[in-house]
N, C-alpha and C positions, 0 to 999 in steps of 0.2 A: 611615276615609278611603276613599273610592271609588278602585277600580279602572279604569284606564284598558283601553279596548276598544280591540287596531289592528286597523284594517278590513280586510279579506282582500286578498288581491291576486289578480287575475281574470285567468284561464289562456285566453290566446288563442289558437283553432287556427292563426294564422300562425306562435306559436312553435316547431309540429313539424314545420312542412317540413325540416328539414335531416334532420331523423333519419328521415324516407322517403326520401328522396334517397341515406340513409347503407345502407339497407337493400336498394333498390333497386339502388344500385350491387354489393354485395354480389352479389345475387342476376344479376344479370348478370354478375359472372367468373366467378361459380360455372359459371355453364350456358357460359360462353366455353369455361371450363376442360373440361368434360364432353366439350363438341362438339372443342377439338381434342384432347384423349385418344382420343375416339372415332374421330374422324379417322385419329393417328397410329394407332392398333390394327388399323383397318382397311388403313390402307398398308400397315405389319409383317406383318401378314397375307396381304396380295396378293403381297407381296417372295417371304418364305417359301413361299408354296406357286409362286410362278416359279420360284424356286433350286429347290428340290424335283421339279416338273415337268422342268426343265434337266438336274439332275442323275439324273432316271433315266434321262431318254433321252440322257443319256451313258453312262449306265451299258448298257442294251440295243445302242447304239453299240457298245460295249464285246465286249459276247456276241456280234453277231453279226461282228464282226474275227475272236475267236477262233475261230470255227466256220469263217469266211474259211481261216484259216491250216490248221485240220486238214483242211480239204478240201483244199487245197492241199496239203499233207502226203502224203497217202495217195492223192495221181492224180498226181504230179512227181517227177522222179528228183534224189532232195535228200542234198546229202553232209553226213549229221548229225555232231553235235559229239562232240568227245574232252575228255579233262578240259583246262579253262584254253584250249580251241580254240573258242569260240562261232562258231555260223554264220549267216550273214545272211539270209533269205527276205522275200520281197516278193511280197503280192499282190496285187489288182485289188480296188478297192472299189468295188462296184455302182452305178449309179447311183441316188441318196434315200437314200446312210447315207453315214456321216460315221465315218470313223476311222484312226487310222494306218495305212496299207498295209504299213511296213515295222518288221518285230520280229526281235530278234535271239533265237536258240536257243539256251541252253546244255545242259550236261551235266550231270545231277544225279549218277545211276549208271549200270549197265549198262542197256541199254533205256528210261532213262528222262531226260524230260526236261523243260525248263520256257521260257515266253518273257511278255513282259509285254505286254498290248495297252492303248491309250488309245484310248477312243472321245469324239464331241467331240458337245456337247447345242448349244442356242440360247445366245445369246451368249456365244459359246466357251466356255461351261463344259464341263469334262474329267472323265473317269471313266479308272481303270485296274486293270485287273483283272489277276493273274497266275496263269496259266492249268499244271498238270503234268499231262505228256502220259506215255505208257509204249508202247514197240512190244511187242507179242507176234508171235515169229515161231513159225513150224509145227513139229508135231516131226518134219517131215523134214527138217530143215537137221541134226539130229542124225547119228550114222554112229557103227556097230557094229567097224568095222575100216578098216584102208587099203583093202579090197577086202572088199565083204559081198555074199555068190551066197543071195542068197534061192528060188534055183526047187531043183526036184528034180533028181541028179546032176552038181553040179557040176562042171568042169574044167579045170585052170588049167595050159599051158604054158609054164615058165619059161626064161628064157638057158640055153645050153648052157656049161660052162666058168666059169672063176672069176671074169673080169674081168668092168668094168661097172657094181661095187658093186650095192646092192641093186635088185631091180623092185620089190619091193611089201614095205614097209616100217611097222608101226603103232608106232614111236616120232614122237615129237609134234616136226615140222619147225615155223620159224617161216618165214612167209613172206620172200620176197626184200625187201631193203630198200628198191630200185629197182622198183616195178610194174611197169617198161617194158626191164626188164634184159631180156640174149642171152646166151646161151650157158652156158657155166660161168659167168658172174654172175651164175646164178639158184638157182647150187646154194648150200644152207644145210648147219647141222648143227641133229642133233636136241637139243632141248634136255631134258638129261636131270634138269632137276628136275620136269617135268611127267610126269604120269600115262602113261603109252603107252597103245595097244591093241592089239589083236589084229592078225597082219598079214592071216591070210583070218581070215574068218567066212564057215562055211556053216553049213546048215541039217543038212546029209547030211555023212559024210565023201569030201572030196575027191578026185578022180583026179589026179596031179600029177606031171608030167614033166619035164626036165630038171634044172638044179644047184637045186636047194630052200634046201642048208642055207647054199648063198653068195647066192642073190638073195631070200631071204623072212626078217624081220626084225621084229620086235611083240614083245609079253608079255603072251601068250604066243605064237609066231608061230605058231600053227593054233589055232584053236576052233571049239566047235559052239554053236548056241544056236536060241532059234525063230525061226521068219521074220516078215517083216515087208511081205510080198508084198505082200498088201494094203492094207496103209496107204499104202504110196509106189503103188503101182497107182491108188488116188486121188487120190492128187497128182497124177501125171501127167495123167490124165482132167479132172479138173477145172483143169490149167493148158491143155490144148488144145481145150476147152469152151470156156474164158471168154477166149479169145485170153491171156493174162496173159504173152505170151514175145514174142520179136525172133528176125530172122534173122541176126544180126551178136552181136559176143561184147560183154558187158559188161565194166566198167572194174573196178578196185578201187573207187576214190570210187563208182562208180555200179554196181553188178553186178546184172544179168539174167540172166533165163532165156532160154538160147539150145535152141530147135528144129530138130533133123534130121529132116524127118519122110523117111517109103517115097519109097524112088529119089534122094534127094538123099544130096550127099558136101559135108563140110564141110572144106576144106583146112587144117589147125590149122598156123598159122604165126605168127609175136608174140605177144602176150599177152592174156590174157584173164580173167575172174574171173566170178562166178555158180554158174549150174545149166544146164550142158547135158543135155538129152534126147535120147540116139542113139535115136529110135523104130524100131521092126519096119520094116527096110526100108532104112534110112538108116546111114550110115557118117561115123565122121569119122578122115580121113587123116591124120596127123601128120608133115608135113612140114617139113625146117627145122629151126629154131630154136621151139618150141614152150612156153611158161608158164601154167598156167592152176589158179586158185587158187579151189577151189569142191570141187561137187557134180557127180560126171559118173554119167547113169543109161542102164543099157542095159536095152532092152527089146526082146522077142522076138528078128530077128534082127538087131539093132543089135549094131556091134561099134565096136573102136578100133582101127586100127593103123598102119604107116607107118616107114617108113624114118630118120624125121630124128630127132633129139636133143630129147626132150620130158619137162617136168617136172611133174606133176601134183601141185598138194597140196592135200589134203581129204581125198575119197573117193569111190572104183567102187563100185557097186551095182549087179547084176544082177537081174531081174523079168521073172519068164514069158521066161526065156532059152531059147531055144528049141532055140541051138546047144549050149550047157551051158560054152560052152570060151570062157578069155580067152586071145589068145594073150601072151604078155612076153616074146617071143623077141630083138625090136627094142632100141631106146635109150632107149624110155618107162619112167620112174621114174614109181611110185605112193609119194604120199608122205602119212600121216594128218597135218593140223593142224587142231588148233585153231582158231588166229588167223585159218583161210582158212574155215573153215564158221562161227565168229561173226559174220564178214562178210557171211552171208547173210540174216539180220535186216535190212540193206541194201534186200532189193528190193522194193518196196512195193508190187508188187501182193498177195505172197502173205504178207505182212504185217499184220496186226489194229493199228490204231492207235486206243487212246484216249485218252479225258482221266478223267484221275485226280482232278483236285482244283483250287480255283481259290480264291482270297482277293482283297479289293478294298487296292490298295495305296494307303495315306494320304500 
């Protein structure tokens, strides 16, 4: 029986338009797809490196605030902080930077310290950086006794008679609790859990006159040891080099160095704190009612003396003394502390201030 033959059926090219259509559309989201990836990558891109650009020149912001504040630091008479007492500083931002003018100070340890600066980039983006600072003061804020005679033959005359309690004393007084205290309000007691020192230190053994074993008082109250002429010799020299002093007395908050120079006399009356310098020539009277909690330096024929009721605590140093002789005849107590020559880290000219270390705070 014959096989029947079905006739083919004839494939038309209008049957494949749709599947070019199907492939064409394909290939155009693809490449939609592409270009806006491409797109967004490139935006993501330009975003990122703005925040990036923004945030370092906040950050440079930033550094130059800090650099703001330790200049400021080190040219302003600043009453730094005590533990849990932060202090407030405000400085001047140049004009073309951008940052916080105002950082508060705290107390990390002795000498050392921290504060946090915000510098601010293009649209307002912020940087913060915290910044620790440390003062180095000189080692002449240090003091070998209540009363240290560094030149060759020393001599010290002291009260006659019992009354008066001591002149020159190296057990370790704390300063008055009132800065601004008179009279017998400024007298303290020594506090005998601290270290004493010496009440003289010389170099040489001393010539010494009047009642010794009722007005001179330290542990041991006479020593000898080397001098130190020199060292404070350039101290001096280089604080009336570089002007670094005033002629008026410094505070406790604020203490300076006060200058007597040749032919002038300094009335010592109320209170005062720092580093006076009686230089070759100059005198300071202690008249009154007289407090002053420091460093006092006599050079050549620089002396102290005066009629009135004056309490001194720190310590006398004598340098290239020319007369060789203190007189302690008067109502002037020499008294060693401590707490009144830590307080000399205080004045910032003669002061080293730097920075120690700095983190970006998140």
């Amino acid at each position: 029986m014959a096989q029947l033959i079905q006739p083919r059926k004839e494939v038309r090219p209008s049957d494949e338009r749709g599947m070019v259509l199907v492939v064409v559309l394909l290939l155009t989201a693809v490449l939609v797809l592409l270009g806006s990836t491409a797109v967004i990558m490139s935006t993501t891109d330009m975003k990122i490196s703005a925040n990036y650009k923004a945030g370092t020149q906040a950050f440079y912001e930033a550094e130059a605030g800090v650099e703001q504040v330790i200049y400021y630091l080190r040219n302003n008479p600043v009453v730094y902080p005590t533990a849990g007492s932060p202090t407030t500083v405000t400085v001047t931002c140049p004009a073309g930077f951008s940052f916080n003018p105002t950082v508060t100070l705290h107390y990390v340890a002795p000498y050392r310290y921290r504060f946090q600066m915000t510098g601010i980039g293009t649209n307002n983006t912020s940087k913060t950086i915290e910044a620790r600072i440390r003062k180095i003061p000189p080692s002449t804020t240090s003091a070998d006794g209540a009363v240290a005679m560094y030149g060759g033959g020393p001599a010290v005359d002291f009260k006659k008679g019992g009354g008066g309690g001591y002149a020159v004393d190296g057990h370790d007084y704390p300063v008055p609790a009132d800065p601004n205290c008179n009279g017998s309000a400024c007298d303290t007691t020594a506090d005998s859990s601290l270290p004493a020192k010496p009440g003289l230190y010389t170099v040489m053994t001393p010539t010494v006159t009047g009642n010794v074993s009722a007005h001179l008082g330290g542990s041991p109250t006479q020593t000898l040891g080397p001098s130190r002429e020199t060292e404070y010799n350039n101290f001096v020299n280089n604080v009336l080099t570089n002007n670094l002093y005033q002629t008026t007395l410094g505070t406790r908050d604020i203490p300076a160095i006060t200058v007597i120079p040749n032919g002038a006399t300094l009335n010592g009356t109320g209170n005062g704190a720092g580093i006076i310098i009686v230089d070759n020539g100059g005198e300071l009277n202690i008249v009154g009612n007289f407090e002053f909690e420091g460093l006092v330096i006599l050079r050549g024929t620089g002396r102290v003396f005066g009629s009135g009721t004056g309490n001194i605590f720190g310590s006398m140093i004598t340098i290239g003394h020319e007369s060789k002789l203190i007189d302690l005849t008067g109502s002037i107590n020499l008294f060693y502390s401590s707490s009144a020559l830590s307080n000399l880290q205080n004045i910032n000219s003669i002061t080293t201030l730097q920075r120690t270390a700095w983190r970006d705070v998140f």
